[in-house]
PyMOL Python script that loads the backbone (N, CA, C, O; Angstrom):
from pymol import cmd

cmd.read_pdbstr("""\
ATOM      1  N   UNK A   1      -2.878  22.993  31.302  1.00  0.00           N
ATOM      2  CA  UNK A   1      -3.206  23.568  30.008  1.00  0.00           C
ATOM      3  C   UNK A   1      -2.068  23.343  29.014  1.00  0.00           C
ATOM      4  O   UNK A   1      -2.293  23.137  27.821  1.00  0.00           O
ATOM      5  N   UNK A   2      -0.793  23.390  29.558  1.00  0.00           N
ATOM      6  CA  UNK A   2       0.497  23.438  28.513  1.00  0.00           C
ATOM      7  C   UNK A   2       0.539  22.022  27.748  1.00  0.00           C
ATOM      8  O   UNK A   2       0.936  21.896  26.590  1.00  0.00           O
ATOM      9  N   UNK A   3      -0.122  20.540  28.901  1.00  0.00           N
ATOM     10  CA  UNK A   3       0.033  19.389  28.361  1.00  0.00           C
ATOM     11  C   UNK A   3      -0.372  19.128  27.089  1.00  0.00           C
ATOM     12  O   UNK A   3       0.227  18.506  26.212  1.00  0.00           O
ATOM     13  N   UNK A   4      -2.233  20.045  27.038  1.00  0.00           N
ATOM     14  CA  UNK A   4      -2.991  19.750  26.438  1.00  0.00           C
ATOM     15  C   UNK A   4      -2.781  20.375  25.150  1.00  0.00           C
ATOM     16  O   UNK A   4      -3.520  20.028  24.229  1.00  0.00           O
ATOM     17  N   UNK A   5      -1.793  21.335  24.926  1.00  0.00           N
ATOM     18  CA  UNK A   5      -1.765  22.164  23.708  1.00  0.00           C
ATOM     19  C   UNK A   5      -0.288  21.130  23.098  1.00  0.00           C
ATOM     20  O   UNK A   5      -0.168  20.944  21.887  1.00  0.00           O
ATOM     21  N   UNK A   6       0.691  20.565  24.050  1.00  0.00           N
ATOM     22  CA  UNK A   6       1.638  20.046  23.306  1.00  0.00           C
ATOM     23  C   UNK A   6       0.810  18.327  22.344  1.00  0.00           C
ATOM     24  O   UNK A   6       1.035  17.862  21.226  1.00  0.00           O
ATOM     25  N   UNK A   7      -0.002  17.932  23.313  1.00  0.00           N
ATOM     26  CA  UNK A   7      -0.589  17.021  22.553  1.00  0.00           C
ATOM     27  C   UNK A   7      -1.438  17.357  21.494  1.00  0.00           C
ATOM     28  O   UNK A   7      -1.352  16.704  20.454  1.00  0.00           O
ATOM     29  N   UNK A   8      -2.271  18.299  21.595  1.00  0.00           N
ATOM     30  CA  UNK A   8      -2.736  18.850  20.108  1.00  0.00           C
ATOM     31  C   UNK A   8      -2.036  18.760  19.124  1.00  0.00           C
ATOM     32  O   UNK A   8      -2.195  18.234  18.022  1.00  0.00           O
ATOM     33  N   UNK A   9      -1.026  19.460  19.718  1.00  0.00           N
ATOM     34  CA  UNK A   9       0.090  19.605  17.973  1.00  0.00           C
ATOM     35  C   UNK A   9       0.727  18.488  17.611  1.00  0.00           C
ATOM     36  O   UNK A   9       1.109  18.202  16.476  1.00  0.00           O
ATOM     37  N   UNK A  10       0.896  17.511  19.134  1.00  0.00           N
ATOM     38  CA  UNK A  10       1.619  15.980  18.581  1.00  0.00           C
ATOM     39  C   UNK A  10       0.348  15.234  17.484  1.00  0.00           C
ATOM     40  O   UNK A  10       0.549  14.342  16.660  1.00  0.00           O
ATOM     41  N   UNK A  11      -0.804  15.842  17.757  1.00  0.00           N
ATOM     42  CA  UNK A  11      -2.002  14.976  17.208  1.00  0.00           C
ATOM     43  C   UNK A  11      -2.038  15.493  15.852  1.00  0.00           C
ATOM     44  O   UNK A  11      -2.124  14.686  14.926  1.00  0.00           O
ATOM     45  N   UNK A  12      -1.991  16.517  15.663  1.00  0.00           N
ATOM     46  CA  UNK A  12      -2.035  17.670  14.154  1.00  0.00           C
ATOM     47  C   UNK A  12      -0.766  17.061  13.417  1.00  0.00           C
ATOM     48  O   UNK A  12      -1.104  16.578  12.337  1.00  0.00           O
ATOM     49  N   UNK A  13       0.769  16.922  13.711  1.00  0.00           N
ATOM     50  CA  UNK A  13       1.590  16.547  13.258  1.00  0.00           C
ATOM     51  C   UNK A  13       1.549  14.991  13.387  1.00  0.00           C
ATOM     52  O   UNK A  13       2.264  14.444  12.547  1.00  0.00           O
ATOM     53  N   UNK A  14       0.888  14.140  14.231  1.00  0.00           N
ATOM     54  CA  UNK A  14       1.439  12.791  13.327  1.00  0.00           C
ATOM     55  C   UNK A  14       0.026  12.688  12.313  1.00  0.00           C
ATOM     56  O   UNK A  14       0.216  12.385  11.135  1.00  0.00           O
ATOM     57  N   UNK A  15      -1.006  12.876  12.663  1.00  0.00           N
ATOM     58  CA  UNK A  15      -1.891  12.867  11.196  1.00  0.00           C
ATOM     59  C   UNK A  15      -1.624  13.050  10.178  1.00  0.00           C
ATOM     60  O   UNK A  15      -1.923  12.286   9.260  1.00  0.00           O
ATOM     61  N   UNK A  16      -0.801  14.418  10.008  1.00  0.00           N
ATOM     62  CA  UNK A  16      -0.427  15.106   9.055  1.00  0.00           C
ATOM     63  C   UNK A  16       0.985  14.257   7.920  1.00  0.00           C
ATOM     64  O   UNK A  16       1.286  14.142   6.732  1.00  0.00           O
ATOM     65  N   UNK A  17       1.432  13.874   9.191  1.00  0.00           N
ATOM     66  CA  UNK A  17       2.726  12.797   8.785  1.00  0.00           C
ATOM     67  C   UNK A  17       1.988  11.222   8.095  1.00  0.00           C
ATOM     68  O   UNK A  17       2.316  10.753   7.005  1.00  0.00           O
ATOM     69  N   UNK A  18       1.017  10.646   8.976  1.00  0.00           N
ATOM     70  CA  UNK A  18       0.000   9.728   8.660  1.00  0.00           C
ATOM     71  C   UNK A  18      -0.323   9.621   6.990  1.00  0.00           C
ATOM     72  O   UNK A  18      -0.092   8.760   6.141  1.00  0.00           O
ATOM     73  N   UNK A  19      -0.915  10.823   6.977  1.00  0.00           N
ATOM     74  CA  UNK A  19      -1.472  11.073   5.391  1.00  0.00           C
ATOM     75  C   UNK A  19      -0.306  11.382   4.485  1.00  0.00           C
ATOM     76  O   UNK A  19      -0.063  10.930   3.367  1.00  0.00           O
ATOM     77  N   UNK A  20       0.258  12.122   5.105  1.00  0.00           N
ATOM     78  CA  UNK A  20       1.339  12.039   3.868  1.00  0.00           C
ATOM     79  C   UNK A  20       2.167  10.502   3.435  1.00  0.00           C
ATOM     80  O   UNK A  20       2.612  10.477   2.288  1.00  0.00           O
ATOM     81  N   UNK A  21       2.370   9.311   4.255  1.00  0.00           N
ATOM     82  CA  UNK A  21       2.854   8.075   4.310  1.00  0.00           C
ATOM     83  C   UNK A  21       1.621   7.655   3.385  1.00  0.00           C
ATOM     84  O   UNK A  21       1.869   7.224   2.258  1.00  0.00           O
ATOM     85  N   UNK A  22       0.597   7.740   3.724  1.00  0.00           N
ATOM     86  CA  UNK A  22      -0.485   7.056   2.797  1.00  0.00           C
ATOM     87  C   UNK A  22      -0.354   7.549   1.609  1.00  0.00           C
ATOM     88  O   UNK A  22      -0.390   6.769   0.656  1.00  0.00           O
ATOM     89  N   UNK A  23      -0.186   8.832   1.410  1.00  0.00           N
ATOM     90  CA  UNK A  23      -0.538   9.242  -0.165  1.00  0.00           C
ATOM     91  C   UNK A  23       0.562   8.853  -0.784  1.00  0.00           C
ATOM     92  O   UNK A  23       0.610   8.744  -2.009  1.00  0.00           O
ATOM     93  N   UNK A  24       1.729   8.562   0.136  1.00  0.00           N
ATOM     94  CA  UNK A  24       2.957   8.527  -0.718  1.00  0.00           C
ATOM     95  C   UNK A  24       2.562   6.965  -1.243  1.00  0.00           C
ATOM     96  O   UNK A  24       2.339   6.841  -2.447  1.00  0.00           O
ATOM     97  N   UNK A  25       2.514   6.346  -0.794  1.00  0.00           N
ATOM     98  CA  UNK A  25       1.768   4.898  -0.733  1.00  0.00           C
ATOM     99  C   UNK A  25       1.303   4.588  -1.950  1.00  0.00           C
ATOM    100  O   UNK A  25       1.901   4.055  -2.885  1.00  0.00           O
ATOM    101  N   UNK A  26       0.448   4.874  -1.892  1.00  0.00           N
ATOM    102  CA  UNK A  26      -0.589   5.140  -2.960  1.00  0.00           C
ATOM    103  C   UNK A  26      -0.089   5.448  -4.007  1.00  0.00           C
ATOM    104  O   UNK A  26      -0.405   4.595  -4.836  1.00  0.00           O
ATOM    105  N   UNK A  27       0.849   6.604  -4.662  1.00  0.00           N
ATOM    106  CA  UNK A  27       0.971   6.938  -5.249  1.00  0.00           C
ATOM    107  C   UNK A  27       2.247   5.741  -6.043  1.00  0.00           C
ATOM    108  O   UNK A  27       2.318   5.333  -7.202  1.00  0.00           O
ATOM    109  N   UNK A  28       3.040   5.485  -4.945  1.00  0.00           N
ATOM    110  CA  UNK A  28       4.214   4.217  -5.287  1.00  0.00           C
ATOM    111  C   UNK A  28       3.512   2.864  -6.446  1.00  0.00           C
ATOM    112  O   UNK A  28       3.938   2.359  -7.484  1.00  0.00           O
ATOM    113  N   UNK A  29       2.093   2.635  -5.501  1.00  0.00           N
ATOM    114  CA  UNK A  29       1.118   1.508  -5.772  1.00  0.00           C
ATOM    115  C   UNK A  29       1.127   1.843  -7.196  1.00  0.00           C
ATOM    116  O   UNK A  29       1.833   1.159  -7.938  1.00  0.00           O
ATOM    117  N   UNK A  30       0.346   2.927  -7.737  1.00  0.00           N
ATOM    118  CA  UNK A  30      -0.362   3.810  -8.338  1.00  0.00           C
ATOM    119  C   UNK A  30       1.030   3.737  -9.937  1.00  0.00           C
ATOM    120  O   UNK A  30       0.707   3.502 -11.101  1.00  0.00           O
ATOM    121  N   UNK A  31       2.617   4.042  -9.396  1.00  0.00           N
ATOM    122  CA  UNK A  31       3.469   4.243 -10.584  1.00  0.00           C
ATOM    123  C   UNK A  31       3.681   2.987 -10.555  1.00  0.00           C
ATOM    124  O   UNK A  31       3.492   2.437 -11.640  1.00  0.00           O
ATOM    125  N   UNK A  32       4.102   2.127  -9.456  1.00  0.00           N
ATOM    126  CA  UNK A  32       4.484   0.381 -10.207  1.00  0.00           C
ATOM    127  C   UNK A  32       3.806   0.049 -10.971  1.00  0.00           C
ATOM    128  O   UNK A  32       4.339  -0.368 -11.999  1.00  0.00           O
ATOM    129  N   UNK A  33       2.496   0.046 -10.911  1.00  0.00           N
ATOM    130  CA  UNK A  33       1.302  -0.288 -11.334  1.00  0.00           C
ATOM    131  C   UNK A  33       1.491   0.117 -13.208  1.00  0.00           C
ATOM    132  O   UNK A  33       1.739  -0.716 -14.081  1.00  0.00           O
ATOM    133  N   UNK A  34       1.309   1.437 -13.388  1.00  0.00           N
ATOM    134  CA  UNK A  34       1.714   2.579 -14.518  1.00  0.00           C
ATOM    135  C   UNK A  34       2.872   1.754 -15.282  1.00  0.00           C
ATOM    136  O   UNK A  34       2.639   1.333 -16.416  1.00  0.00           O
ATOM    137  N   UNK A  35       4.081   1.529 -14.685  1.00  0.00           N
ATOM    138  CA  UNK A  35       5.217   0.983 -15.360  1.00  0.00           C
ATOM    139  C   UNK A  35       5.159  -0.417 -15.698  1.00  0.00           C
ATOM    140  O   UNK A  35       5.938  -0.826 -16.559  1.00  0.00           O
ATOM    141  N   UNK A  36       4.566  -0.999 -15.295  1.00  0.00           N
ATOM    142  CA  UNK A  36       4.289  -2.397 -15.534  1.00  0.00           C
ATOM    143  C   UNK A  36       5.259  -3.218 -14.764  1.00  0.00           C
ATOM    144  O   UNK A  36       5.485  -4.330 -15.242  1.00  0.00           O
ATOM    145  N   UNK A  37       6.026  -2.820 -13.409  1.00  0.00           N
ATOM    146  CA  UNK A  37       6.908  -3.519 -12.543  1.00  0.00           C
ATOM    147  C   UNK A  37       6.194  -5.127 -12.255  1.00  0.00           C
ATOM    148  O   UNK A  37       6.455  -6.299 -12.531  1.00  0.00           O
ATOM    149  N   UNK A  38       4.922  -4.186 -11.375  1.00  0.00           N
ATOM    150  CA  UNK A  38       3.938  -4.709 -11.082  1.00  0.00           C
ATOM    151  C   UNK A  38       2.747  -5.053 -11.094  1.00  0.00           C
ATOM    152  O   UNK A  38       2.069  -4.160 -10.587  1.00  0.00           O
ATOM    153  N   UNK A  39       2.250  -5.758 -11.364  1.00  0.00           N
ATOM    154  CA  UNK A  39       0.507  -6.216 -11.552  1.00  0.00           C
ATOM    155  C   UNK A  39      -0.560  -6.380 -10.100  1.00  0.00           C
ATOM    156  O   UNK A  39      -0.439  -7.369  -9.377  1.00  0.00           O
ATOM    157  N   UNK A  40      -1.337  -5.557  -9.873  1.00  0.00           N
ATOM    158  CA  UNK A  40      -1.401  -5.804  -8.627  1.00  0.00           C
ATOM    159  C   UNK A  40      -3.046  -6.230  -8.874  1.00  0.00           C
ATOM    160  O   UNK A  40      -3.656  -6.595  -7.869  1.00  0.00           O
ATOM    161  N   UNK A  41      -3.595  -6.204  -9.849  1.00  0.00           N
ATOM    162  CA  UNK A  41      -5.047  -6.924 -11.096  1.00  0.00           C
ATOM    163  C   UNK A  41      -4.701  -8.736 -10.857  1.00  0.00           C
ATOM    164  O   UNK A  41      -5.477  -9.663 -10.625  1.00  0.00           O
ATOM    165  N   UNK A  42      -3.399  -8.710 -11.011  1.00  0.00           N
ATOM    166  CA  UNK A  42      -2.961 -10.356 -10.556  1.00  0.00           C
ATOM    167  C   UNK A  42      -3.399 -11.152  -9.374  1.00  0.00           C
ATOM    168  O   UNK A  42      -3.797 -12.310  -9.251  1.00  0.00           O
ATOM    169  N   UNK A  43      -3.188 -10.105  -8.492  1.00  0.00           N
ATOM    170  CA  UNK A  43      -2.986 -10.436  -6.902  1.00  0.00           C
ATOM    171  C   UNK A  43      -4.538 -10.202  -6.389  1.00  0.00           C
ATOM    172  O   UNK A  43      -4.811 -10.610  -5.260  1.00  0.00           O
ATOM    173  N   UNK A  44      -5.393  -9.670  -7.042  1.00  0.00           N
ATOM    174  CA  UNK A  44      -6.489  -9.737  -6.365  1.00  0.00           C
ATOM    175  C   UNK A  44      -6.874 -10.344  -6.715  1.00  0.00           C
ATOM    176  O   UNK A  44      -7.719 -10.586  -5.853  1.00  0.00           O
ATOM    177  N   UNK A  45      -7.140 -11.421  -7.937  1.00  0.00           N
ATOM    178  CA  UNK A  45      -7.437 -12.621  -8.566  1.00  0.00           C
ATOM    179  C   UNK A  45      -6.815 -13.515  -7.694  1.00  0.00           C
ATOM    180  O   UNK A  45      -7.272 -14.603  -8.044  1.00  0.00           O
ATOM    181  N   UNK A  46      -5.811 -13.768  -6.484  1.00  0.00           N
ATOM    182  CA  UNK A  46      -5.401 -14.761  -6.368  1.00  0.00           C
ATOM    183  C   UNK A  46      -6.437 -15.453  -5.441  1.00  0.00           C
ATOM    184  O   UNK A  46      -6.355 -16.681  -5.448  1.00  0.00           O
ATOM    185  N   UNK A  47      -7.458 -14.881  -4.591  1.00  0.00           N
ATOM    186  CA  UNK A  47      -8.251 -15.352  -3.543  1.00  0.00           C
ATOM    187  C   UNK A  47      -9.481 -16.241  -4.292  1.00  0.00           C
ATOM    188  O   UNK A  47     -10.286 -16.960  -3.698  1.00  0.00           O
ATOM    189  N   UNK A  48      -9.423 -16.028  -5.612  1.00  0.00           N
ATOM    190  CA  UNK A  48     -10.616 -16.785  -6.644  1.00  0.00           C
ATOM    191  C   UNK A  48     -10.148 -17.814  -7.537  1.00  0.00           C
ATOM    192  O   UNK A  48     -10.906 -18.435  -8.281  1.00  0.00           O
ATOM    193  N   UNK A  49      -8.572 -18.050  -7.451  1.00  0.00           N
ATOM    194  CA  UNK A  49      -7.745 -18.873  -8.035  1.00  0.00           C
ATOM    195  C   UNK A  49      -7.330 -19.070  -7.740  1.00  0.00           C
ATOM    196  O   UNK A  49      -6.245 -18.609  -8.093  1.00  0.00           O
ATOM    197  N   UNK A  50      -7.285 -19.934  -6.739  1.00  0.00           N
ATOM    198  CA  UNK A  50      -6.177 -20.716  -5.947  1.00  0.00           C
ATOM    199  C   UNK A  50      -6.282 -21.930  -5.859  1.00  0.00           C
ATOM    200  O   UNK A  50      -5.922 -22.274  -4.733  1.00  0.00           O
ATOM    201  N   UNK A  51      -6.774 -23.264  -6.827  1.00  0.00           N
ATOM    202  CA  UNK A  51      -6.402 -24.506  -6.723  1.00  0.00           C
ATOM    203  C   UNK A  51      -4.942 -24.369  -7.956  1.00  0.00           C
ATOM    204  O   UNK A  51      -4.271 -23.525  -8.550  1.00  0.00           O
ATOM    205  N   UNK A  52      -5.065 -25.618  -7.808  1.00  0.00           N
ATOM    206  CA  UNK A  52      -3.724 -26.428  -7.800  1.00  0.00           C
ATOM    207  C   UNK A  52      -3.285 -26.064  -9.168  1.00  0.00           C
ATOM    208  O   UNK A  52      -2.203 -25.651  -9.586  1.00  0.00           O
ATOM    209  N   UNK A  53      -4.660 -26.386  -9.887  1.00  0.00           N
ATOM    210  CA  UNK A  53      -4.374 -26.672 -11.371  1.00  0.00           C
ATOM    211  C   UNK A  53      -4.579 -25.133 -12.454  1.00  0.00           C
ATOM    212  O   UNK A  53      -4.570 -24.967 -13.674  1.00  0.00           O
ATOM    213  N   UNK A  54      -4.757 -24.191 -11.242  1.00  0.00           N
ATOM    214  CA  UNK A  54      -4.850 -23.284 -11.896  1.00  0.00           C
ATOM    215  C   UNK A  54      -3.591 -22.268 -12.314  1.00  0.00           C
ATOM    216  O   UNK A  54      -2.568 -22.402 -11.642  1.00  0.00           O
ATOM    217  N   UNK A  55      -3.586 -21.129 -13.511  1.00  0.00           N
ATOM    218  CA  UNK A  55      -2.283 -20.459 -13.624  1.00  0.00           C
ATOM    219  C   UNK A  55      -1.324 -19.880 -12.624  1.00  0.00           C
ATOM    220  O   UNK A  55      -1.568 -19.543 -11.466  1.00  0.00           O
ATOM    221  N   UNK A  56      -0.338 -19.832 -13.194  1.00  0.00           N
ATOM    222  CA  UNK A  56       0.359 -19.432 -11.959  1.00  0.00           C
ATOM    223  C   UNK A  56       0.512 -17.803 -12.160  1.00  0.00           C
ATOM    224  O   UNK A  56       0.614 -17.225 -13.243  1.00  0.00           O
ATOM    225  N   UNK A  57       0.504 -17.312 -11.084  1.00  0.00           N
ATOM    226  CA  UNK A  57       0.376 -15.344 -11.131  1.00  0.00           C
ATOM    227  C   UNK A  57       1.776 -15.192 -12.115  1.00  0.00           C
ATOM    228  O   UNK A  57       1.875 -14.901 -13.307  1.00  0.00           O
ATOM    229  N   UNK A  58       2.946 -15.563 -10.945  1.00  0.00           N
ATOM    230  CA  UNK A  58       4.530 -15.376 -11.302  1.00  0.00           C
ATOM    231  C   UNK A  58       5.254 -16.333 -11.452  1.00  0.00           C
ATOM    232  O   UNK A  58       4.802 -17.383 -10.996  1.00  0.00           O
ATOM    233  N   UNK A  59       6.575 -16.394 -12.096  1.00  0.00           N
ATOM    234  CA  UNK A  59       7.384 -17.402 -12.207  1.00  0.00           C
ATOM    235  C   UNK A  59       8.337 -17.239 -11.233  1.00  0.00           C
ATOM    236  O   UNK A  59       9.040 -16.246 -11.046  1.00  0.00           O
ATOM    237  N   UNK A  60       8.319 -18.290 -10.615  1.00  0.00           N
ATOM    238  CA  UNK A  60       9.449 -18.228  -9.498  1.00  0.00           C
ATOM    239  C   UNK A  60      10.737 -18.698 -10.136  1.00  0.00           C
ATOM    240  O   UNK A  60      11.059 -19.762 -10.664  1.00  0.00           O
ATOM    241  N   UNK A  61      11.585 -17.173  -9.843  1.00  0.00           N
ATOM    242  CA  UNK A  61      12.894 -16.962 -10.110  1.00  0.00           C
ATOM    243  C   UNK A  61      13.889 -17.450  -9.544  1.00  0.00           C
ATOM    244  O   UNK A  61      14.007 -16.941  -8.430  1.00  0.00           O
ATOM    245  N   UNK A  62      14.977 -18.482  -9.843  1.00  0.00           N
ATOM    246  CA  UNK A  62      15.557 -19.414  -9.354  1.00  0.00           C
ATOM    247  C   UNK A  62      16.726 -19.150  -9.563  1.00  0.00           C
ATOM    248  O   UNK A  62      17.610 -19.918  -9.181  1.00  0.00           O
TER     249      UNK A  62
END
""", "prot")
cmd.dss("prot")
cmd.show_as("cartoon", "prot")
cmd.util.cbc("prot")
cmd.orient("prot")
């Protein structure tokens, strides 16, 4: 019985830890996004634009 209650709570606490990593996530996504660091509207365009002759997302910094 003792196993089964310490794994409960290991299960309750990493979920709990789980979601909080995601929301933090999200929320990171969510302010780059806000500040204009990052474009992430860019990056999902890249799977529909990807020949040769098409724009480039970023400038590679040299």
């Amino acid at each position: 019985m003792e196993t089964e209650v310490w794994r409960g709570i290991a299960y309750v606490v990493i979920t709990f830890l789980l979601v909080i990593f995601l929301y933090g996530y999200i929320f990171s996504l969510y302010r780059r996004q806000k500040n204009g660091t990052c474009d992430y509207e860019n990056y999902a365009n890249l799977a529909l634009k990807d020949r040769l002759d098409d724009e480039v997302i970023e400038e590679r910094i040299k």
